[in-house]
C-alpha positions as CSV (number, residue, x, y, z in Angstrom):
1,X,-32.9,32.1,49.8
2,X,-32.3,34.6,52.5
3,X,-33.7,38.2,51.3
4,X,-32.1,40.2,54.3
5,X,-29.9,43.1,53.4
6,X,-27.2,43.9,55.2
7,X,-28.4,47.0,57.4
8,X,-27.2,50.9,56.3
9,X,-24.8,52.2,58.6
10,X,-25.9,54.9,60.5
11,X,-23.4,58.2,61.6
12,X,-23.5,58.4,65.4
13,X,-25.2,61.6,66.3
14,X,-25.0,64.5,68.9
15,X,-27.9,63.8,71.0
16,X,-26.4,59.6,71.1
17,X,-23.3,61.7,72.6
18,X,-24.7,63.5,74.3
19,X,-26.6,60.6,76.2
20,X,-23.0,58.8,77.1
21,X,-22.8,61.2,80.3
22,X,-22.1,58.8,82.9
23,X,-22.2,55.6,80.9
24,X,-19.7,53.8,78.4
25,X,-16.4,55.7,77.7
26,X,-17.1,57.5,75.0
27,X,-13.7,56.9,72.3
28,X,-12.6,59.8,70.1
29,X,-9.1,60.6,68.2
30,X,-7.8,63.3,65.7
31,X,-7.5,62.9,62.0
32,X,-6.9,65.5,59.4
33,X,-7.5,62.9,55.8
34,X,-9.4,60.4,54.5
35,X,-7.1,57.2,54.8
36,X,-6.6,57.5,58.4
37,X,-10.3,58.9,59.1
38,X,-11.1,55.2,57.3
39,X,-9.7,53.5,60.1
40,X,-10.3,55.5,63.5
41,X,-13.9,55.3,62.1
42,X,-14.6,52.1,63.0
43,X,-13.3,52.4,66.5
44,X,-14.4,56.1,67.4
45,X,-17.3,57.3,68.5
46,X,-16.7,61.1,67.2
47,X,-13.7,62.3,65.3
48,X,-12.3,65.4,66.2
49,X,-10.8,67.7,63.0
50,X,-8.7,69.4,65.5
51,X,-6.7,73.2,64.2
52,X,-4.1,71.1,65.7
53,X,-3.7,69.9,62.0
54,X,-1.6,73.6,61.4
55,X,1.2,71.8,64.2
56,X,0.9,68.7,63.3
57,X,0.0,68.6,59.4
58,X,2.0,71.7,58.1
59,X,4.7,73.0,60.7
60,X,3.2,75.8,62.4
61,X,4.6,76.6,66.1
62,X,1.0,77.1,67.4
63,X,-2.7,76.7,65.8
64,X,-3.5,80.4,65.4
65,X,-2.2,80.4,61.7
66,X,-4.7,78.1,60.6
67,X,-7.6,79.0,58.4
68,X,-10.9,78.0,57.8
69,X,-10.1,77.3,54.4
70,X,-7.7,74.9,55.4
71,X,-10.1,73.5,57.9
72,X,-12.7,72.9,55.6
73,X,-10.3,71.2,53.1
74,X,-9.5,68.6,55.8
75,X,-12.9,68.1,57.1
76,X,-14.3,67.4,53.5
77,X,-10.8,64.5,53.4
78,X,-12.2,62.8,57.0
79,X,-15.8,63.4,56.3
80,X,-15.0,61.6,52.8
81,X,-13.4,58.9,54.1
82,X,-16.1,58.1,57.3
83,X,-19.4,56.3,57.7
84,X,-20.3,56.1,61.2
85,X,-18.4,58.2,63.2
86,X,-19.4,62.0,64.0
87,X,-17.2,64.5,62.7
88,X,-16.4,66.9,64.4
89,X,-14.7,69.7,63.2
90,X,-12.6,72.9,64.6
91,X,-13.6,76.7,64.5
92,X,-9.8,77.9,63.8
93,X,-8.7,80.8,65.8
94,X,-10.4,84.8,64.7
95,X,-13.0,82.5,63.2
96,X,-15.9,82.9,66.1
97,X,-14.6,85.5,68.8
98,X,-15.8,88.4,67.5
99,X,-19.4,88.3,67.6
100,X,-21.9,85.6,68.0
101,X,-23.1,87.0,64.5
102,X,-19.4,86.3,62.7
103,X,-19.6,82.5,64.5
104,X,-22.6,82.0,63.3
105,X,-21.9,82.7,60.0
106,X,-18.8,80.7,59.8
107,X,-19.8,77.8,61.6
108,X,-22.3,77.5,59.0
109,X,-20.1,77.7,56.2
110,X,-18.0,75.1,58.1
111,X,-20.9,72.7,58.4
112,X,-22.2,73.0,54.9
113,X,-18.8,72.7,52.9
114,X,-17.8,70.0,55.0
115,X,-21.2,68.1,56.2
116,X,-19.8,67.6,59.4
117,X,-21.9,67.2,62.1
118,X,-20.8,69.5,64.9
119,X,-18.0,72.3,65.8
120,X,-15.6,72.7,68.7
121,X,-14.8,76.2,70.1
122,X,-12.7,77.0,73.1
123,X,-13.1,79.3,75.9
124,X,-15.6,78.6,79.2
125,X,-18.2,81.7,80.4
126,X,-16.7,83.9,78.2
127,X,-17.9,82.1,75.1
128,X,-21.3,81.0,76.6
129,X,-23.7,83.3,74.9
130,X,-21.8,82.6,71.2
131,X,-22.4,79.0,72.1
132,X,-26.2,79.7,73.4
133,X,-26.5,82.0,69.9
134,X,-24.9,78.8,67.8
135,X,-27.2,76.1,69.1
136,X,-30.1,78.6,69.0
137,X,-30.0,78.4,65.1
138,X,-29.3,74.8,64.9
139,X,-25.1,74.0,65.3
140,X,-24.3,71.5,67.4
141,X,-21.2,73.1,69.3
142,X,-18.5,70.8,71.8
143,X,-16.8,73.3,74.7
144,X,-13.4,73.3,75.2
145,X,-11.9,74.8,78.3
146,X,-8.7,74.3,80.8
147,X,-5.6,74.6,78.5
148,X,-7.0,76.0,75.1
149,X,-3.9,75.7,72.7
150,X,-5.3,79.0,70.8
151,X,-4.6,80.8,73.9
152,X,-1.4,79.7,74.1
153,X,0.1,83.2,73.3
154,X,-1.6,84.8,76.4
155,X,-1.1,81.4,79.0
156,X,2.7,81.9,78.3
157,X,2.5,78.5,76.5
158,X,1.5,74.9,76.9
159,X,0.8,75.3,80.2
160,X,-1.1,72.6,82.8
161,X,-3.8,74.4,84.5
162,X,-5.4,74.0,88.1
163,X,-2.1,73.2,89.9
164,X,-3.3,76.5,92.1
165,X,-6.3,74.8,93.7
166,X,-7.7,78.8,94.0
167,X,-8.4,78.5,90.2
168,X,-10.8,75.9,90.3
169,X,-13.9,77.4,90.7
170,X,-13.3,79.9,88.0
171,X,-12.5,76.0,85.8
172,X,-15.7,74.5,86.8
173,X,-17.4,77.7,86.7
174,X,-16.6,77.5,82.9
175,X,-17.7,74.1,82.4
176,X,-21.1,75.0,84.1
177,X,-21.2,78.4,81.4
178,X,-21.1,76.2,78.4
179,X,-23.0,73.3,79.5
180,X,-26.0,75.8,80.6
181,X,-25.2,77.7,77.1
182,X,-26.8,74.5,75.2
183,X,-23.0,72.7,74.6
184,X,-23.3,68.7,73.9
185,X,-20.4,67.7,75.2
186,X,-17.0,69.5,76.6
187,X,-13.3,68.9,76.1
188,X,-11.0,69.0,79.0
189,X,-7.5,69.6,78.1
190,X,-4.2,69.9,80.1
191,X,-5.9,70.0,83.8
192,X,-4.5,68.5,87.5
193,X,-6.8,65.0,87.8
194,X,-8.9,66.3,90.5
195,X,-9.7,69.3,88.7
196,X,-11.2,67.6,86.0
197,X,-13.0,64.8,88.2
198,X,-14.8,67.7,89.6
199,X,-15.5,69.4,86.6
200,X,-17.0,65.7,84.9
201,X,-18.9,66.0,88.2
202,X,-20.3,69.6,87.9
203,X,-21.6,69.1,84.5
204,X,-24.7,67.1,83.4
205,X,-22.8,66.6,79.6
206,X,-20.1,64.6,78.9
207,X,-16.5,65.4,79.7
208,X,-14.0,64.5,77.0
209,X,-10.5,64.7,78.4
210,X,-7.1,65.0,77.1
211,X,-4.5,65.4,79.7
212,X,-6.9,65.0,82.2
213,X,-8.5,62.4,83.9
214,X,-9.7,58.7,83.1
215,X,-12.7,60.1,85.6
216,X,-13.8,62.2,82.0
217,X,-16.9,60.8,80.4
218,X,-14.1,60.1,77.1
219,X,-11.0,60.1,76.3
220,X,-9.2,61.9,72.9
221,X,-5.7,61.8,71.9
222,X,-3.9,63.3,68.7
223,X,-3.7,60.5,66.4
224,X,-0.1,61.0,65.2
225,X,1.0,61.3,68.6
226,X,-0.4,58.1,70.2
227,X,1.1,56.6,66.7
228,X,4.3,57.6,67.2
229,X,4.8,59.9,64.6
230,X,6.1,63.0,66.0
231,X,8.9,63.6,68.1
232,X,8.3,64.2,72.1
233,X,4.8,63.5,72.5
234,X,3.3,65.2,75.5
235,X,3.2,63.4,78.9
236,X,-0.5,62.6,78.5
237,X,0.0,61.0,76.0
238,X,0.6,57.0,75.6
239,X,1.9,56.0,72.4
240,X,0.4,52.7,71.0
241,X,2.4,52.5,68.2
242,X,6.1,53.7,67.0
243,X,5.3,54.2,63.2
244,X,7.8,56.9,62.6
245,X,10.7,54.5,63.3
246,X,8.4,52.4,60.6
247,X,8.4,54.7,58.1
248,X,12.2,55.5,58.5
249,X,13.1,52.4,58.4
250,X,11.3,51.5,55.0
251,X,12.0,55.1,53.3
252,X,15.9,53.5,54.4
253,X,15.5,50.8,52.8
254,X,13.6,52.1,49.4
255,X,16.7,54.6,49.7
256,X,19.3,51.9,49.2
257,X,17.8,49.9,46.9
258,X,17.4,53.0,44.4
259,X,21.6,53.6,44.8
260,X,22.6,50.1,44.7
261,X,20.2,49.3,41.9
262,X,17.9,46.5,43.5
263,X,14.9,48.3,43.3
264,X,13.0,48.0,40.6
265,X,13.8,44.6,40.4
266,X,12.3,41.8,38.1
267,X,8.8,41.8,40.1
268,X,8.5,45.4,39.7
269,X,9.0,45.6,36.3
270,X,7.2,45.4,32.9
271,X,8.0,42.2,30.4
């Protein structure tokens, strides 16, 4: 009789990450609860509990309404609902900005009321020593520079940035800030595809893109977008499923039965 067991499954970590520079395309996505964390876990390498949960989740125009409070709430739901994955999770908006002090603190609180294993903060040299000061004491902190959605106020919007080739070097001289400021790995978001081939190429970390380039080190899409679930998705984005036809179809359906009296019908009752 066989005594093996099956082996414990370990949570991929930031320094297995952070070794992907340059290798096998590292696969992320988006999820804000438990049920869908369930299932990008066994396909992801990291899961990102982006702020983009106050658009996507709860209405908001832009993410500079949300909270850490309701961060932490849905990074306890994915954590929850994960076992192998690393969980990222978002410092919202006024959250680290202030001092490398204030970021500290609340990235700590983050990371103990969720247990995730890392935070994601945007903004490139700026940001550098609150990154250097974060992984100093021990957070694990993933970059995010090029279109940074909490910015959005002061870019005029959703705006694609390097179409002005003159930018670049102030782009890749960003990436070099944070990846020199102790950074594991760095988000590129809504950049021209050369830009962010010469960023991945700058940078000794791995370059996650969104909007950006399959030259990045990974990929990471919003999950409800690529599912279909929202209405005009962004160009970057290719949608692999069309779930909210799905779901209005069936909610339809469930609508009609209710009016003409179908539903509940013998199966779904008690005898």
């Amino acid at each position: 009789m066989s005594t093996d067991r099956p082996k414990p499954v370990r949570r991929v970590t930031v320094p297995q990450i952070a070794a992907r520079k340059g290798g096998e395309p590292i696969v992320s996505l988006t999820s804000y609860h438990a049920h869908t964390a369930a299932i990008v876990d066994r396909y992801a390498d990291f899961i990102l509990v982006g702020d983009s949960l106050g658009m996507v989740m709860h209405g908001m125009e832009t993410t500079v309404g949300v909270t850490i409070e309701l961060m932490i709430m849905h990074g306890r739901a994915v954590v929850r609902g994960t076992k192998r994955a690393l969980v990222v999770v978002d410092m919202p908006f006024g959250s680290y900005e202030e001092s490398p002090g204030v970021a500290f603190r609340n990235a700590a609180r983050i990371m103990q009321e969720t247990q995730c294993g890392a935070v994601k903060l945007e903004g490139g040299a700026r940001m550098a020593e609150t990154i250097r000061f974060l992984t100093d004491r021990g957070v694990p902190v993933m970059a995010h520079i090029g279109l940074t959605p909490q910015s959005s106020h002061t870019m005029g919007g959703f705006r694609t940035q390097g179409r002005d080739e003159d930018t670049w070097p102030l782009h890749i001289a960003d990436a070099k800030a944070v990846a020199e400021a102790g950074a594991f790995a760095l988000v590129v978001e809504g950049v021209v595809e050369p830009l962010a081939r010469e960023i991945t190429a700058a940078v000794g970390i791995p370059t996650i893109g969104i909007g950006a380039s399959a030259e990045c080190d990974g990929q990471i899409l919003v999950l409800e977008d690529m599912l279909g679930l929202g209405e005009g998705a962004p160009k970057f984005v290719k949608v692999y499923g069309r779930l909210g036809e799905e779901i209005e179809n069936a909610v339809r359906a469930y609508s009609e039965d209710v009016k003409n009296r179908s539903f509940p019908g013998p199966d779904q009752v008690y005898r």
